[in-house]
PAFI-364936 format. One record per residue (C-alpha): chain; y, z, x. Coordinates in steps of 0.1 Angstrom, whole numbers. Layout:
<sites>
  c     c2     c3     c1
  A      Y      Z      X
...
</sites>
This chain:
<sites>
  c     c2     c3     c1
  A    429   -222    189
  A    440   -224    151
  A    418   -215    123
  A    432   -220     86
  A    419   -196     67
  A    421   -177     30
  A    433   -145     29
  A    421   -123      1
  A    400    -88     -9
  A    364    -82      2
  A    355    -52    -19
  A    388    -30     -7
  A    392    -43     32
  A    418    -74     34
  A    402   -104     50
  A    407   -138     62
  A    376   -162     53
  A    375   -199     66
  A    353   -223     83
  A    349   -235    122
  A    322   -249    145
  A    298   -222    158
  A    307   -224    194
  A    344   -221    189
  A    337   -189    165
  A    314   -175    196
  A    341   -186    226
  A    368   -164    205
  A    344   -132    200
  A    324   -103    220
  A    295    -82    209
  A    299    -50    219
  A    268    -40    225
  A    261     -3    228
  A    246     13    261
  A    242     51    261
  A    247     53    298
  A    278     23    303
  A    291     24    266
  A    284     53    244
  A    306     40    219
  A    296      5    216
  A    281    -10    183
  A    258    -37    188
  A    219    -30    190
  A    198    -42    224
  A    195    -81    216
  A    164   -100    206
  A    167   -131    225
  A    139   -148    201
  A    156   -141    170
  A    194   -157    188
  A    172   -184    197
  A    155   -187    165
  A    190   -187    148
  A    205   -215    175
  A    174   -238    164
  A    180   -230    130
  A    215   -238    130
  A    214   -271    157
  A    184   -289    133
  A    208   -286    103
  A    220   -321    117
  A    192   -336    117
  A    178   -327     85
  A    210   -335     64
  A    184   -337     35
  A    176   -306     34
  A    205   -278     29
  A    207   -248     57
  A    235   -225     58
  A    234   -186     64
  A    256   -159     53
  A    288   -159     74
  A    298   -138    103
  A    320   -110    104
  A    348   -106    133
  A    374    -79    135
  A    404    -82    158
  A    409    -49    174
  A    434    -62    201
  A    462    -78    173
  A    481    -91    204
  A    453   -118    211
  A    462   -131    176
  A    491   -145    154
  A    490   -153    115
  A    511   -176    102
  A    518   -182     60
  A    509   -218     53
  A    516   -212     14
  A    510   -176      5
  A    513   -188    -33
  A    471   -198    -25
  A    468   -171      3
  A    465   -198     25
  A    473   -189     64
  A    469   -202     97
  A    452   -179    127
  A    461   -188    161
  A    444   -173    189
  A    455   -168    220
  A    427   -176    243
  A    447   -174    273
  A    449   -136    265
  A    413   -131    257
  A    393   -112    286
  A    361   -109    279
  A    349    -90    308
  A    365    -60    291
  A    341    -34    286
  A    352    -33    251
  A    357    -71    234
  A    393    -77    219
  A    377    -98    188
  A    345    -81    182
  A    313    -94    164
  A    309    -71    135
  A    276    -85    120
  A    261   -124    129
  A    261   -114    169
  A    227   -127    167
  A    237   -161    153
  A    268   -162    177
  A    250   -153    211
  A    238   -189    223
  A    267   -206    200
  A    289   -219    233
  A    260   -227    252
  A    235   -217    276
  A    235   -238    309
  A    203   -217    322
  A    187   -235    294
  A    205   -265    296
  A    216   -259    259
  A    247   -270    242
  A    275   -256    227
  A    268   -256    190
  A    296   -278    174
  A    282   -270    140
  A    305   -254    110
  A    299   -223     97
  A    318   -196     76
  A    333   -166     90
  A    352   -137     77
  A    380   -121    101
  A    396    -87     95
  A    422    -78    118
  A    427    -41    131
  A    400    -24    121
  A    390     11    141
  A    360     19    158
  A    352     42    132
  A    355     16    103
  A    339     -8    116
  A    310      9    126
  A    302     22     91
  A    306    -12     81
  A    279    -22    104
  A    259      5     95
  A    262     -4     57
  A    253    -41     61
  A    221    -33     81
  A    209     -3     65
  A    219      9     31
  A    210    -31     20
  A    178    -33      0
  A    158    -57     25
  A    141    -87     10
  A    108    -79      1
  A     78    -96     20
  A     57   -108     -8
  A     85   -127    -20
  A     95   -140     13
  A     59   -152     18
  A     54   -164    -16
  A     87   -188     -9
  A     75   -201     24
  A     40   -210      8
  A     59   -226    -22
  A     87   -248      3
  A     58   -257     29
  A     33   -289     18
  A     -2   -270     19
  A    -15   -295     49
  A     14   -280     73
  A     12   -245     62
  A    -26   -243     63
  A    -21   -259     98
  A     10   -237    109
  A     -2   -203     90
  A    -32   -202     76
  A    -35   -167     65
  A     -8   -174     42
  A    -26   -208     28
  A    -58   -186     22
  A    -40   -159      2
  A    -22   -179    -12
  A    -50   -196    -27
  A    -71   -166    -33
  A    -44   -153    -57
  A    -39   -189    -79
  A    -80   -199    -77
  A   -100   -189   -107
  A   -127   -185    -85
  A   -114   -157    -63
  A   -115   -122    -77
  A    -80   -122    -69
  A    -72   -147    -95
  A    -40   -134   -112
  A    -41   -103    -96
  A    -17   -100    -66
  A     24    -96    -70
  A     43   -125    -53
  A     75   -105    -52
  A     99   -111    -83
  A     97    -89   -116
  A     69    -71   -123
  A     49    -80   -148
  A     12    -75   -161
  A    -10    -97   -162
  A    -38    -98   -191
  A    -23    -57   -190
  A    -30    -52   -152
  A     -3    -43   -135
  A     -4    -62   -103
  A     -9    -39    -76
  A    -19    -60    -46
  A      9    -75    -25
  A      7   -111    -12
  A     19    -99     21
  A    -13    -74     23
  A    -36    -97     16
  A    -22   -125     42
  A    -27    -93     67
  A    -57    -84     53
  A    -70   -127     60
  A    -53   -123     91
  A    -77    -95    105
  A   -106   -111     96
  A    -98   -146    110
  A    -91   -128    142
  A   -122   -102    138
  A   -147   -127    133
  A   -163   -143    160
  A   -184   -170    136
  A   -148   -179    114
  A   -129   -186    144
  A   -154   -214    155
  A   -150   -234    124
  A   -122   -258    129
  A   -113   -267     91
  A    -98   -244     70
  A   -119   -250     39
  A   -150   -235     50
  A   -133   -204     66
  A   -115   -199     30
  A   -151   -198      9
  A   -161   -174     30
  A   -134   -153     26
  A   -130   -157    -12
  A   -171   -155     -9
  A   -170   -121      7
  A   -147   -107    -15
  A   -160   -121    -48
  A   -190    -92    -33
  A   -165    -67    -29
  A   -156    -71    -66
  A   -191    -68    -77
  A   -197    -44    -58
  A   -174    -21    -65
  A   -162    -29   -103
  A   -147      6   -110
  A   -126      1    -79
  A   -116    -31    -84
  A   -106    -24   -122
  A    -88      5   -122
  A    -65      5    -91
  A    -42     26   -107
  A    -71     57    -98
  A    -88     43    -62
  A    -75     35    -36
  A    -93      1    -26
  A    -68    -24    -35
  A    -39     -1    -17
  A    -25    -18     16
  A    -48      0     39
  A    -76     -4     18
  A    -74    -43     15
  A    -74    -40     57
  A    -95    -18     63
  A   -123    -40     39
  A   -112    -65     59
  A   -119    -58     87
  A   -154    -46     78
  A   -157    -86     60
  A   -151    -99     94
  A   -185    -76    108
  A   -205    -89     74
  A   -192   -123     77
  A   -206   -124    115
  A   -242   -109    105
  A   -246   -131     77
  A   -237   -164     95
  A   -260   -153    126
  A   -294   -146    102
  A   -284   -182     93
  A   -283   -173     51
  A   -281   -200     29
  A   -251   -206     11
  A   -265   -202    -24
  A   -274   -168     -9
  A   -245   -158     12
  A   -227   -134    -15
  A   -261   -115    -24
  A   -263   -113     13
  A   -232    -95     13
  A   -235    -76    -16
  A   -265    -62      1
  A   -248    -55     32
  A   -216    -37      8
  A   -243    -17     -3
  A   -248      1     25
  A   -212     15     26
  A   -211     28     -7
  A   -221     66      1
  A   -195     65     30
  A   -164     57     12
  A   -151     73    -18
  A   -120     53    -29
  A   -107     81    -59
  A    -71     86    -49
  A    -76    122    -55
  A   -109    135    -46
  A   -117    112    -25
  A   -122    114     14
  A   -104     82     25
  A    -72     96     12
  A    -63    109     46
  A    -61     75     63
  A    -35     52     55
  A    -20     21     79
  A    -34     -6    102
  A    -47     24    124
  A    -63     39     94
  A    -75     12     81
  A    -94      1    115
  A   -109     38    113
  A   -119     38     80
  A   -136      3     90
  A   -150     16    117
  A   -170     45     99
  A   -180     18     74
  A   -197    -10    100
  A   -215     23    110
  A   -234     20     79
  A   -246    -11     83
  A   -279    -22     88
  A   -297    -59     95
  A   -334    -41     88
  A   -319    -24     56
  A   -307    -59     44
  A   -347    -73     51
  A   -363    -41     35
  A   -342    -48      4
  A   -353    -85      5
  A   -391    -74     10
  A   -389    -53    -23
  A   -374    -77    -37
  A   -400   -107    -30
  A   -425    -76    -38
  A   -408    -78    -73
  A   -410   -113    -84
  A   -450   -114    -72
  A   -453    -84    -97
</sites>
């Protein structure tokens, strides 16, 4: 196999950087996949087959959605066995060179590969087929980056430094692009966590309004720093879809969303300090967000089943909020749900909450007030 290729500096390592379809890349190259037991030395982590099959799809639809641009960021080889390889000067006045492999030397039942797959294993793994599956090779281009003669050593800290010591992309961001790139019909169809806090965070409706970081630069808004992730809260509508009984029978997503932005327009109300100064309490942290959720999901359920009417639905829950007000004490200092934190704390912290809660405390406080307005 040739491969032209352009030889220059990546940071201070020599490399050779060109283009060739995926399965020829994959047919040349080995992980070596480390095994305490069989290979102590190896390099590779256990793989995930959804995430090589995740990257095949990804890479095989990019021809038939030539609209659209795809690409990834391109593989990293290392020759370790120079004898497998030969590189020729095309013009070295460009850096331009020819590689030619010698696949008739390339034995890749050796317990160590000869080419190994320094980082894009992953994308690589299904690349020259996979006749169980009845999958074919992938004859789709992609870059790659070769260095030749690297040790173990070397390339392991390599490895090591492209998977850990990168700042990984954060989640709010990510989710705030995939809501922004998907029309709103699929992605309330395909995610509809996402399409609900998404819109709780742009409708002036939802307490949310203006309120949640999308990823980016931090910035205030109306000077409040932005303190609730959109990632959170897409957890957060996440729990209480799946924790509610009553949302999960509605079929359109509409209905399930005014609920939602219903229940936590009470929230709001009922705890203004909270909600205004999260700087101080704890409410609108991560595990505070779930943990409220997850107590919305038991509110949501009583409300729907004393069949409330609508006008009436947030007072309903107000009342219900109520209740929970001398458990919880959100001060991020003094306050006692400062020892939970995570989905595990949160579901406690929910827990001890829904313990509060009362249907004859509700109807007492509706008695008093019809008591009231015959005054």
């Amino acid at each position: 196999m040739e491969l032209t290729v352009l030889r220059g500096m990546n940071l201070n390592t020599t490399v050779y950087r060109g283009f060739a379809p995926i399965k020829d890349i994959a047919s040349i190259s080995s992980p070596d996949t480390f095994n305490q037991d069989n290979n102590p030395e190896g390099l590779q982590r256990d793989l995930s087959q959804k995430h090589s099959r995740d990257g095949y799809r990804y890479a095989e639809g990019s021809k038939e959605v030539p609209d659209f641009p795809r690409m990834w960021p391109e593989v990293l080889l290392n020759v370790r066995d120079t004898k497998v390889v030969e590189i020729i000067p095309i013009d070295e006045r460009y850096n331009l060179f020819k590689i030619i492999v010698k696949e008739d030397k390339l034995n890749h039942s050796l317990p160590r590969p000869q080419i190994s797959r320094t980082d894009g294993n992953h994308r690589l793994f299904y690349g020259t087929g996979d006749s169980e599956s009845d999958w074919p090779a992938l004859n789709v281009s992609t870059s790659f980056s070769i260095a030749v003669g690297l040790t173990a050593e070397q390339e392991a800290a390599i490895f090591v430094d492209i998977n850990h010591n990168q700042k990984a992309m954060n989640t709010s961001h990510l989710a705030h692009l995939k809501s922004r790139l998907t029309q709103p019909e699929r992605l309330a169809d395909e995610e509809p966590p996402l399409w609900i806090a998404t819109n709780l965070a742009k409708d002036p409706k939802s307490p949310f309004h203006g309120l949640i970081y999308l990823g980016g630069e931090k910035e205030k808004f109306q000077g409040f720093t932005r303190r609730v992730n959109l990632a959170a809260l897409r957890t957060g509508v996440e729990m209480i879809i799946k924790e509610s009984v009553k949302l999960r029978s509605f079929s359109e997503i509409q209905p399930k969303y005014v609920l939602i932005r219903t229940y936590w327009n009470a929230v709001a109300k009922t705890f203004p300090q909270e909600w205004a100064d999260p700087r101080k309490y704890l409410l609108l942290r991560g595990f505070g967000v779930w943990s409220m959720s997850i107590l919305g999901a038991e509110i949501i359920d009583r409300c729907l089943t004393r069949h409330i009417d609508s006008g009436q639905l947030e007072n309903e829950m107000n009342a219900y909020l109520h209740q929970v007000i001398m458990s919880v004490d959100w001060d991020s200092t003094e306050g006692n749900v400062t020892g939970y934190g995570g989905r595990v704390g949160a579901r406690d912290l929910a827990d001890k909450m829904k313990s509060s809660l009362s249907d004859e405390q509700v109807d007492i406080v509706h008695i008093a007030k019809d008591l009231l307005k015959n005054l």
